[in-house]
C-alpha positions as CSV (number, residue, x, y, z in Angstrom):
1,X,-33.9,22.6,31.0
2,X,-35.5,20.0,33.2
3,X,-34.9,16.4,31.5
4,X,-37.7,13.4,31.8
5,X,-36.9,9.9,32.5
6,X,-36.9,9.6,29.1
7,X,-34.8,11.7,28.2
8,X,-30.8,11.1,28.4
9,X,-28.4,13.0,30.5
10,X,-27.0,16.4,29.6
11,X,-23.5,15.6,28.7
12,X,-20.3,16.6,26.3
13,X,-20.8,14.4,22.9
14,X,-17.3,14.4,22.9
15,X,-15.6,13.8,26.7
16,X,-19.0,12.4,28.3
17,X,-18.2,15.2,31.0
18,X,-21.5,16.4,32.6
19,X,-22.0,19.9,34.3
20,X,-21.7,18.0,37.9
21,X,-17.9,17.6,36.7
22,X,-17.9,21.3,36.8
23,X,-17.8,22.0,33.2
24,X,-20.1,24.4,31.0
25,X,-22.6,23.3,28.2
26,X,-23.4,24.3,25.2
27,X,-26.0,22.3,22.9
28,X,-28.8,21.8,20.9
29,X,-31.7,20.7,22.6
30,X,-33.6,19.4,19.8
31,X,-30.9,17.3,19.2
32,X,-29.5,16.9,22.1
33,X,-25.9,17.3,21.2
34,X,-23.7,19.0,24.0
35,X,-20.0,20.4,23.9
36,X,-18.3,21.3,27.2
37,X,-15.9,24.5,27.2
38,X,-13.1,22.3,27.9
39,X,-13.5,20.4,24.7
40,X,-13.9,24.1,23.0
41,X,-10.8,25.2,24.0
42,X,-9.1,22.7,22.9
43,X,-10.6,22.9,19.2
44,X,-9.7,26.7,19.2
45,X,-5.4,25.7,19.9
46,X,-5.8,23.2,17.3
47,X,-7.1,25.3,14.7
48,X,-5.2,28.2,15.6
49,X,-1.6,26.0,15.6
50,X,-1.1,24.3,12.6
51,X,0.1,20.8,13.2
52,X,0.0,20.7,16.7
53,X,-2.4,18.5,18.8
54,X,-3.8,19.1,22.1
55,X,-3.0,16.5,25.0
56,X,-4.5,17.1,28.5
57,X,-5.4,21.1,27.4
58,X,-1.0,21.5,26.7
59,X,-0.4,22.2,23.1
60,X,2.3,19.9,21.5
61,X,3.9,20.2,18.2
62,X,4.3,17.0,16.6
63,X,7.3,18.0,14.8
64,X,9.1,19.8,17.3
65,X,12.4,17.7,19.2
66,X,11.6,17.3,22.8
67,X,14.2,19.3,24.8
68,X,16.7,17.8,25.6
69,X,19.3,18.5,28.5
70,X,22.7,20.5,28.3
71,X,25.2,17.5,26.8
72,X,28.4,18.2,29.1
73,X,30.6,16.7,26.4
74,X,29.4,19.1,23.7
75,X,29.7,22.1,26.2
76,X,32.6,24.3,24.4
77,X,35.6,24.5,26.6
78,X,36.1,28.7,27.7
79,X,38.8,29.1,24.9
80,X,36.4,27.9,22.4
81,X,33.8,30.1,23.8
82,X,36.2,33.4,23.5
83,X,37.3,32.6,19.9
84,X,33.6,32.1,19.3
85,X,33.1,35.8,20.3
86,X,35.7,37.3,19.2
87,X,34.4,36.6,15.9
88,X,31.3,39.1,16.6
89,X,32.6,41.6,19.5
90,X,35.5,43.4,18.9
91,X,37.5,44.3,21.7
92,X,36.4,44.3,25.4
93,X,38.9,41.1,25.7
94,X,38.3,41.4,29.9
95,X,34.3,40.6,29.6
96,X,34.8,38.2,27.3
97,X,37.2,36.0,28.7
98,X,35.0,36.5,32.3
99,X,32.0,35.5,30.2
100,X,33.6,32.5,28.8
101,X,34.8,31.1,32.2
102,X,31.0,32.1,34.1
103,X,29.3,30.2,31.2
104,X,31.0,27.1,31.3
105,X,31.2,27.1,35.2
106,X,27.1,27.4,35.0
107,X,26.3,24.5,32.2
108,X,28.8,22.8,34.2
109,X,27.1,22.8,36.8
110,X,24.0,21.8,35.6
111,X,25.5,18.7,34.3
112,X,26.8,18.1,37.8
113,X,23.8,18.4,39.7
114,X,22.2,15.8,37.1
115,X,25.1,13.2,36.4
116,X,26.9,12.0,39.5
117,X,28.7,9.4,38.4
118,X,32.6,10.9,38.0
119,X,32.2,13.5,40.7
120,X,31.1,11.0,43.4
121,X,33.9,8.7,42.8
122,X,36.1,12.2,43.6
123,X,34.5,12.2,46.7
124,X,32.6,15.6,46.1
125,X,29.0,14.0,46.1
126,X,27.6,16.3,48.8
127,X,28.9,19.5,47.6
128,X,26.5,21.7,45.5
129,X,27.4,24.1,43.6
130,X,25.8,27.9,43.6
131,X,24.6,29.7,40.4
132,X,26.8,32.5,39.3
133,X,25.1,35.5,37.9
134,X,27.0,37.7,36.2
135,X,26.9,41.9,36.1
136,X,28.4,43.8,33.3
137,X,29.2,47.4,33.4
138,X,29.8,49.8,30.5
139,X,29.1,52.8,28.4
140,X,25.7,52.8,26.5
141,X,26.8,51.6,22.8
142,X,30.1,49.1,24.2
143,X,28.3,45.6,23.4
144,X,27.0,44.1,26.7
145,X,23.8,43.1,25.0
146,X,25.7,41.5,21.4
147,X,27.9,39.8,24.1
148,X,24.7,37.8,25.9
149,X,23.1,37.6,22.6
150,X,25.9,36.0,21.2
151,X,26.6,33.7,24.1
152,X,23.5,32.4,23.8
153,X,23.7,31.3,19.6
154,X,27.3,29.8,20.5
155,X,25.4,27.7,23.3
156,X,21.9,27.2,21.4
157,X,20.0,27.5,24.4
158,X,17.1,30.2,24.3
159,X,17.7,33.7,25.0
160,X,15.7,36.9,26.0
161,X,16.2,40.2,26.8
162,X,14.3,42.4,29.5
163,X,14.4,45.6,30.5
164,X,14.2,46.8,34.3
165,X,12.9,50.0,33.7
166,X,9.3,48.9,33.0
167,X,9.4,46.8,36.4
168,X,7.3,48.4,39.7
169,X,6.7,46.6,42.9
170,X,4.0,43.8,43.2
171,X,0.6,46.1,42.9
172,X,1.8,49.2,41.3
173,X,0.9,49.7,37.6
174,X,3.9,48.3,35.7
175,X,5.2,45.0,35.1
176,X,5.9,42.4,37.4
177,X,9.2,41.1,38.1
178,X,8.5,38.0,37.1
179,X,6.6,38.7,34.4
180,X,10.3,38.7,32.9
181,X,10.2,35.0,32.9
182,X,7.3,35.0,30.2
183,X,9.7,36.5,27.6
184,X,12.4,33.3,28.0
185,X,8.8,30.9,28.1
186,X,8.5,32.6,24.4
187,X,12.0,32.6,22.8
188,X,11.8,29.2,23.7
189,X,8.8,28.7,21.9
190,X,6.5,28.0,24.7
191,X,8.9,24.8,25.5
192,X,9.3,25.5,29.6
193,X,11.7,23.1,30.0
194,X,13.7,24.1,27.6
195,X,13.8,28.0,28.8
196,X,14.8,26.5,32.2
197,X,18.2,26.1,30.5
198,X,18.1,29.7,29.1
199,X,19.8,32.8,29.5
200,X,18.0,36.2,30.5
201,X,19.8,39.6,29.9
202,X,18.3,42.4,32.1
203,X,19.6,45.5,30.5
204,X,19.2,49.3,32.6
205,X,19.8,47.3,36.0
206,X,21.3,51.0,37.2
207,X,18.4,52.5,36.7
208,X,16.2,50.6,39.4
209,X,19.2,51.5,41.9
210,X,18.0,53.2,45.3
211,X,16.9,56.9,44.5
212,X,18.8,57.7,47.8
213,X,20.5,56.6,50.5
214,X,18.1,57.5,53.3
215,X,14.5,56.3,52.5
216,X,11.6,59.0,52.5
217,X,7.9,58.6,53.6
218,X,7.2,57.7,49.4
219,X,8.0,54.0,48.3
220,X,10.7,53.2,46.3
221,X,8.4,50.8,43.8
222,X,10.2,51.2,40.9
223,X,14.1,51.4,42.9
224,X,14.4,49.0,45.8
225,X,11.1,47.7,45.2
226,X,12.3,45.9,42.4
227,X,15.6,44.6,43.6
228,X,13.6,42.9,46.4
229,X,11.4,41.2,43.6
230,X,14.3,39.9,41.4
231,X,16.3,38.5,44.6
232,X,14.3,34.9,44.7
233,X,14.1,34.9,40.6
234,X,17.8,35.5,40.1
235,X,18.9,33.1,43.1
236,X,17.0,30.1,42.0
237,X,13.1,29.5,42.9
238,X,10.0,28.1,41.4
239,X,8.2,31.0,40.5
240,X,4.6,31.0,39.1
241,X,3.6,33.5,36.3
242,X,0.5,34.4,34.6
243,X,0.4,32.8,31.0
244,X,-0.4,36.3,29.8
245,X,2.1,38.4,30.9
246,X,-0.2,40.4,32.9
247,X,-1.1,40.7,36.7
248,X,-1.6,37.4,38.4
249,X,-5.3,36.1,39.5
250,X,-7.0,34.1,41.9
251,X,-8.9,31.9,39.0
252,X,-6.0,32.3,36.4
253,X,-3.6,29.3,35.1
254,X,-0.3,29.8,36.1
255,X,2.9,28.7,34.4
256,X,5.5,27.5,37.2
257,X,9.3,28.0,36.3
258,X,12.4,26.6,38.1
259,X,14.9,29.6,37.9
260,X,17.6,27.2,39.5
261,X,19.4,26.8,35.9
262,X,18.5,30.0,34.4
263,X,21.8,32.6,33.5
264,X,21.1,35.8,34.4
265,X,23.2,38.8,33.1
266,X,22.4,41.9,33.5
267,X,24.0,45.0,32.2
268,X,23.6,48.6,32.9
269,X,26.2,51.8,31.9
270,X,26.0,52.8,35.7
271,X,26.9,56.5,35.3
272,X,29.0,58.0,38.3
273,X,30.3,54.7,40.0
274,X,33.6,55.5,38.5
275,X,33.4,58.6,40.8
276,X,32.4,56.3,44.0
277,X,35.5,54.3,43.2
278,X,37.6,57.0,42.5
279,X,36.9,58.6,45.9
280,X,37.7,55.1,47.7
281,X,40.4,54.2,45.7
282,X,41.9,57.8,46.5
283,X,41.0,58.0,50.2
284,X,42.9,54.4,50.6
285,X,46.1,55.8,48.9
286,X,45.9,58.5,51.9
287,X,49.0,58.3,54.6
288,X,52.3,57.5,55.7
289,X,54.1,55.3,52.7
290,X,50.8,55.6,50.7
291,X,51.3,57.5,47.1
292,X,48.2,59.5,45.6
293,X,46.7,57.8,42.5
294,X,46.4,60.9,40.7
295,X,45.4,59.1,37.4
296,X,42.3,57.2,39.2
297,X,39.7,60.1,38.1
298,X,41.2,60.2,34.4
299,X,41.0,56.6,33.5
300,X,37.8,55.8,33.5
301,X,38.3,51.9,32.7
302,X,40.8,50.9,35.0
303,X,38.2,52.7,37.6
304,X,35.5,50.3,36.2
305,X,38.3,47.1,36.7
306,X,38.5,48.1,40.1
307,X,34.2,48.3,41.1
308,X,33.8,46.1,44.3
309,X,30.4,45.2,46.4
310,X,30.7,48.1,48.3
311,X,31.2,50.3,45.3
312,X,27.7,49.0,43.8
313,X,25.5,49.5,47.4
314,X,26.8,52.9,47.9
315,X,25.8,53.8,44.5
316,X,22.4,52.3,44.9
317,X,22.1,48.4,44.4
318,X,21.1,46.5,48.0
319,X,23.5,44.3,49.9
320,X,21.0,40.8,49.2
321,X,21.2,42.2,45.2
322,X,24.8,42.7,44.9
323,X,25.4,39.7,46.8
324,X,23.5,37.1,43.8
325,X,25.9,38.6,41.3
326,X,29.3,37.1,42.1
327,X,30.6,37.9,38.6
328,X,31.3,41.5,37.8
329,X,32.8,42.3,34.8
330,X,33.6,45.8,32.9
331,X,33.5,46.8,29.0
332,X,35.6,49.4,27.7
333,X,34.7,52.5,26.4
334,X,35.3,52.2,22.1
335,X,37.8,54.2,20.5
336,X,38.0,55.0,17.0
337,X,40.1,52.3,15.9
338,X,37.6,49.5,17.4
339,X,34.5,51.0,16.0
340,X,36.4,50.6,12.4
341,X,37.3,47.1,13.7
342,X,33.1,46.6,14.1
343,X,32.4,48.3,10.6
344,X,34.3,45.9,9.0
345,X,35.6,42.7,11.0
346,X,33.4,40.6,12.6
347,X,31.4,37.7,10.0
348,X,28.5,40.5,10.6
349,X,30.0,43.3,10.1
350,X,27.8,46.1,9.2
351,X,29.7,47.1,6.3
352,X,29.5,43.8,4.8
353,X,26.0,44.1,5.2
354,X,25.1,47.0,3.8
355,X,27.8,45.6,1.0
356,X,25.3,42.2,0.6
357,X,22.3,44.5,-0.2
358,X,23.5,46.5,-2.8
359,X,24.7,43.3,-4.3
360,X,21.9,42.3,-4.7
361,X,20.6,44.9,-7.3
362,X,23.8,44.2,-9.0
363,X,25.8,47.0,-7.7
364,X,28.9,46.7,-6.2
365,X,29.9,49.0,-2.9
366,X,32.9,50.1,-1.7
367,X,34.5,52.3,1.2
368,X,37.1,54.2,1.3
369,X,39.4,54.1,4.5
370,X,39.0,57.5,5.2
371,X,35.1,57.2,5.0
372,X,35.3,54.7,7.7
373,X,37.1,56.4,10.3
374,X,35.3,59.0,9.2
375,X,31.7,57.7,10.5
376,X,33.7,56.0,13.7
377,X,34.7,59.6,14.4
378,X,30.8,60.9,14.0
379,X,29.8,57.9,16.3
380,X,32.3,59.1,18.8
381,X,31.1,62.8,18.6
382,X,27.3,61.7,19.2
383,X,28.6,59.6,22.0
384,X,26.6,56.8,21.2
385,X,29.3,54.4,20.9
386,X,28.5,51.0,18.4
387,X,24.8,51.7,18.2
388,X,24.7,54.5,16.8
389,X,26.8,53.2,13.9
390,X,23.9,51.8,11.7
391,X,21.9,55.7,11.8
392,X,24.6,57.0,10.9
393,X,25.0,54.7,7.8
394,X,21.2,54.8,7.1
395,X,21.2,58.4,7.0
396,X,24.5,58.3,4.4
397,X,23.3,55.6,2.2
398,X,19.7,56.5,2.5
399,X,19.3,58.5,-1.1
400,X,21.6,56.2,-3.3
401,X,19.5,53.3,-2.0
402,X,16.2,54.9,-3.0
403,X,17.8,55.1,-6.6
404,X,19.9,52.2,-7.1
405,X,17.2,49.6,-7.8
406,X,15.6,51.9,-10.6
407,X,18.4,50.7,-12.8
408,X,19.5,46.9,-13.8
409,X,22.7,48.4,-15.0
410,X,25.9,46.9,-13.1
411,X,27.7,49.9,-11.0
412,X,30.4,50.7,-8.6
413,X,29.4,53.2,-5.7
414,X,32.1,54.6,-3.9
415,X,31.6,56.6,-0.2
416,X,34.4,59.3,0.3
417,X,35.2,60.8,3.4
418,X,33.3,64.0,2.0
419,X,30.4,61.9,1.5
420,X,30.3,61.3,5.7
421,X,31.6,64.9,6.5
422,X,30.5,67.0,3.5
423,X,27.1,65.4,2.4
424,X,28.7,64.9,-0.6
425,X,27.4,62.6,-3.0
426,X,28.5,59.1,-3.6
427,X,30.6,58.3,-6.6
428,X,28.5,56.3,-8.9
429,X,30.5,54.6,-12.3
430,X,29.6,51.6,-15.0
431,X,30.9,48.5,-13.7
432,X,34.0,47.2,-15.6
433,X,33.7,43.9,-16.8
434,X,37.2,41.7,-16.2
C-alpha cells in the first residue's frame, strides 16, 4: 500500500514501531489500525501464562520469588546432609558420605567465589577454587539416581535428569549435548538463574564409552563424540542452547547458561570394569614379597572401591573426560536384607505406600515378614535390584486392588509368603473394631 500525504504513517497502534524498525504489519487499512509481530507475541505468552506479564519479550510471573543465591549459612553441614539421606537410601554408606562431603565442598564454593569478605582476611583471596564433578558407579537397581534426586530436595535447588544415550555428535540425528541444559532451564521453571545453581544427573555415562580402543575409518558420534561435547559443559562455560530443545539456528533465539555452578553427577553400572581392575590389581600383586589377591575377582565391590583414572580410560571414557570428574564413588550391589530395609524403612517406603492407598478405601494392609523377604528374594532372582521392587508389587496386589474399592466395608488384607511365591490369594477378613 502506497500512503498520500494525507494519509498517516504505517505504524504499530500499540509500540509506534514502523516496518523501517524491522518489524512486520498487520492491519486494517480502512481503519488504519496496525499491530507489529513483536507486540503479537507478546499477547500470545500473556494469554497463554496465566498471571504472568511480559517485559522486554521475557515472561515474568508476578508471583513467583526472584531467585535468590545459595545462603552459605543455611548450607547443611555434610553430617546433616548423610542423616538427610539415610532417611530415603538405605545402605550404600560409602556414596553417601562422598556425596555429602562433594556437595557441600561445591555450594561452598559458590559462596566463596561470591562473598570475599572472611576468606580474604585468611589471606586466600587469589585462590579459586575448581568445580568437582562427581561419578557414581553401580549395578542397575542400587540407587545412584534416588541419591541425586534426593540431594537435590535436601538442598532445594532444581534438579534434572538426562540420559546419555540419546546424545550424537554435533550434526548427527540425535540430541545435542547441550540440549541437556534445556531440561535443568525447565525443572527450574524457566528461571535461568536459578538452574545455574542446579544439579544435573547424567545417568548411562558407560554407555557413550569408546566402542574400542583403536579408532576405525567410522566416527564414534554417539561414543567419543559425545565425551568431547560434554567436556566444556561439565567444566564450566557459557553455553548457548536453542529455546526448543532442538538443533540450533542461524536466526533462532538462544538461551545462554553459565555451567560454572552447575553439579554434575553422573552415574552409569559400567559392566566389566571390575574385570579391568581385577587384572591390574592382580598383575601389581605379581613378584618377589608380593602375595596374590586371590579374592580380587570374587568381590565385586571392594573391586569397584578400588576403580582409578586409568581403570575408566582403558575401559572406554577419554583422559580430558575422566579428568572433570575428580569424585568417584561406588554403590554396592543390594542384598536381601537391604532390599527389605527399602520395602519398609525409609519415610517413603514403598510398603507404606502401598499401605496409604488401601487406607484410603478403608482397608487396612498388612505384610507378613516372610512375604517381604519373600519379594526381596524375587527382586534378587530378576536381577533388577531396587527397581524392580514396585512390578513386582503391582503384579501381587494388582487383583485385590481392582476389588477392594467395590466395597465400603472396613477389612484387613493380609499378603503371605504363598501369596509372592504361590500366587496365592490374599487373606481378606472384617475389620475388628477395638
Amino acid at each position: 500500500m502506497v500512503n498520500d500525504l494525507t494519509s498517516p504513517p504505517e505504524m504499530c497502534s500499540f509500540c509506534h514501531k514502523k516496518q523501517t524498525d524491522g518489524v512486520s504489519l498487520i492491519g486494517n487499512d480502512k481503519e488504519h489500525l496496525f499491530i507489529c509481530n513483536e507486540c503479537v507475541e507478546a499477547c500470545a505468552k500473556a494469554l497463554d501464562l496465566k498471571g504472568i506479564e511480559t517485559i522486554t519479550g521475557e515472561a515474568v510471573d508476578k508471583d513467583k520469588a526472584p531467585a535468590k543465591p545459595i545462603d552459605f549459612s543455611s548450607l547443611p553441614k555434610p553430617s546433616e546432609i548423610y542423616e538427610e539421606l539415610s532417611h530415603y537410601v538405605i545402605g550404600q554408606q560409602d556414596a553417601k558420605r562422598a556425596l555429602s562431603v562433594a556437595v557441600y565442598n561445591h555450594y561452598k564454593r559458590i559462596f566463596a567465589s561470591g562473598q570475599q569478605t572472611e576468606i580474604k582476611s585468611n589471606g586466600f583471596s587469589n585462590v579459586d577454587i575448581d568445580k568437582a564433578n562427581i561419578l557414581l558407579l553401580g549395578p542397575s537397581g542400587s540407587g545412584k539416581t534416588l541419591l541425586a534426586k534426593t540431594l537435590a530436595q535436601i538442598l532445594d535447588v532444581p534438579f534434572a535428569i538426562a540420559d546419555a544415550t540419546v546424545l550424537t555428535e554435533a550434526g548427527y540425528v540425535g540430541e545435542d549435548a547441550d540440549s541437556i541444559l534445556l531440561k535443568l532451564v525447565h525443572a527450574a521453571d524457566g528461571d535461568v538463574e536459578r538452574a545455574q545453581y542446579g544439579i544435573l544427573y547424567i545417568d548411562e555415562v558407560d554407555k557413550i564409552a569408546r566402542k574400542a580402543e583403536n579408532l576405525s575409518i567410522t566416527r564414534d558420534v554417539s561414543g567419543e563424540g559425545v565425551q568431547q561435547a560434554l567436556l566444556k559443559i561439565i567444566e564450566g562455560t557459557l553455553a548457548n542452547i536453542a529455546k526448543t530443545g532442538q538443533r540450533k539456528h542461524p536466526e533462532e533465539d538462544l538461551l545462554q547458561i553459565d555451567t560454572s555452578n552447575i553439579l554434575f553427577i553422573l552415574g552409569g553400572a559400567f559392566v566389566g570394569l571390575e574385570d579391568i581392575v581385577a587384572k591390574r590389581v592382580n598383575e601389581s600383586s605379581v613378584g618377589f614379597n608380593s602375595e596374590l589377591n586371590e579374592k580380587a575377582s570374587d568381590d565385586k565391590d571392594n573391586l569397584l572401591a578400588k576403580v582409578l583414572p586409568e581403570d575408566l580410560t582403558k575401559f572406554g571414557l577419554i583422559p580430558e573426560f575422566v579428568g572433570r570428574i575428580p569424585i568417584v564413588t561406588h554403590l554396592n550391589e543390594l542384598t536381601e536384607d537391604d532390599l527389605v530395609a527399602i520395602l519398609t524403612k525409609p519415610r517413603n517406603a514403598l510398603l507404606k505406600q502401598y499401605q496409604k492407598l488401601f487406607a484410603i478405601d478403608n482397608v487396612k494392609l498388612e505384610f507378613s515378614e516372610k512375604s517381604v523377604h519373600a519379594i526381596a528374594k524375587r527382586a534378587i532372582d530378576l536381577e533388577v535390584g531396587a527397581r524392580g521392587l514396585r512390578s513386582i508389587c503391582e503384579r501381587l496386589l494388582q487383583k485385590i486392588m481392582f476389588e477392594i474399592p467395590d466395597s465400603d466395608k472396613a477389612r484387613v488384607v493380609t499378603i503371605s509368603e504363598d501369596c509372592v511365591l504361590e500366587n496365592v490369594e490374599p487373606i481378606v477378613e472384617p475389620l475388628k473394631k477395638k
